[in-house]
C-alpha positions in Angstrom: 0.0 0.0 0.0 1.3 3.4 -1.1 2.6 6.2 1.8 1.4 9.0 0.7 2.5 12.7 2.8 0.1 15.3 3.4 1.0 18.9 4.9 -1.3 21.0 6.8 -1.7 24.9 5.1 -2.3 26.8 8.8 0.0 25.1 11.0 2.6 23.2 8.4 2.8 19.9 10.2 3.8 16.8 7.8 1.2 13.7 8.3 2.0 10.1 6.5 -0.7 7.9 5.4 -1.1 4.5 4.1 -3.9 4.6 1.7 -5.1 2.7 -1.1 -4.9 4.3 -4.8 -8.4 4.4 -4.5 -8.8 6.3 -1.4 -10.2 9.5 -1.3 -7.4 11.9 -0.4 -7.5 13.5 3.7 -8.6 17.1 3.7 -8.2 17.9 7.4 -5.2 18.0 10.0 -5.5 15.7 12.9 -3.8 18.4 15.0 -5.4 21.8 14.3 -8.1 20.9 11.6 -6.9 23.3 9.4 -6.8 22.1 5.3 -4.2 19.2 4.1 -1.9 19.6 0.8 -1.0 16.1 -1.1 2.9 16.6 -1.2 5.0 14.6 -4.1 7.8 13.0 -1.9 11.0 11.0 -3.4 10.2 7.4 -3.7 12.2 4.6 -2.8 12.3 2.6 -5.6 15.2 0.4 -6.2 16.0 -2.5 -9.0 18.0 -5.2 -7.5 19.1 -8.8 -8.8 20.9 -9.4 -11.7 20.2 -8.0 -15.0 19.5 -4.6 -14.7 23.3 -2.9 -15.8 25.0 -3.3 -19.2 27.8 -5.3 -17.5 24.8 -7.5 -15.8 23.3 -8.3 -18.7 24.2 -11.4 -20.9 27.7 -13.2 -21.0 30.4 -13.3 -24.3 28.8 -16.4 -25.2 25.3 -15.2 -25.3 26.5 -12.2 -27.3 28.0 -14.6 -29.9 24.8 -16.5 -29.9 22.5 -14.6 -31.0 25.1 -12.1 -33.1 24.9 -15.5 -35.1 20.8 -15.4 -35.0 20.7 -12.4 -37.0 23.3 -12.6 -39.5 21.4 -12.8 -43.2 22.3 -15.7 -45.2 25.4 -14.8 -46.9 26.0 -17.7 -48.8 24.1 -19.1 -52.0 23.5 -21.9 -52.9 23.2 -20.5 -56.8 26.0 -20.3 -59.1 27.2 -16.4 -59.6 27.0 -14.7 -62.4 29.0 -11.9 -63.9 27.7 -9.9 -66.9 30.3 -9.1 -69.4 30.1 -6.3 -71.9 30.3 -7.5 -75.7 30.4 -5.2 -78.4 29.1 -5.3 -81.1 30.6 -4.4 -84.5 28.2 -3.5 -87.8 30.4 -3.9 -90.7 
């Protein structure tokens, strides 16, 4: 459940709640009544386990794998051709 911080407009005290998303937000200060402000606080959010950095992420041999995955065909199986220019003469 989110913590969500609220400050009061008269007196300026700071009040955390735990509230649902779907909560209606709180509107009056438990310690002087006076009108609450929603602040935007920094959040805590933090990625951990493996994976989430460049030097995390995949081995040599993974690399290699799938470098190979996505090369085009480069090779035919049909004969090449070259064109040649002939001339020709009108006598």
């Amino acid at each position: 459940m989110p913590v969500y911080e609220y400050q009061c407009r008269d007196c300026g005290e700071i009040k955390e709640a735990f509230q649902k998303i779907s909560d209606p937000p709180l509107t009056t200060c438990p310690h002087c009544n006076g009108g609450l402000k929603k602040l935007i606080s920094q959040s805590t959010f933090h990625l951990k386990g493996s994976g989430w950095y460049v030097t995390d992420y995949g081995g040599a041999k993974n690399q290699n794998k799938e470098c190979n995955k996505t090369k085009p065909n480069t090779k035919s199986k049909e004969p090449k051709t070259t064109s040649k220019k002939t001339t020709v003469s009108k006598d």
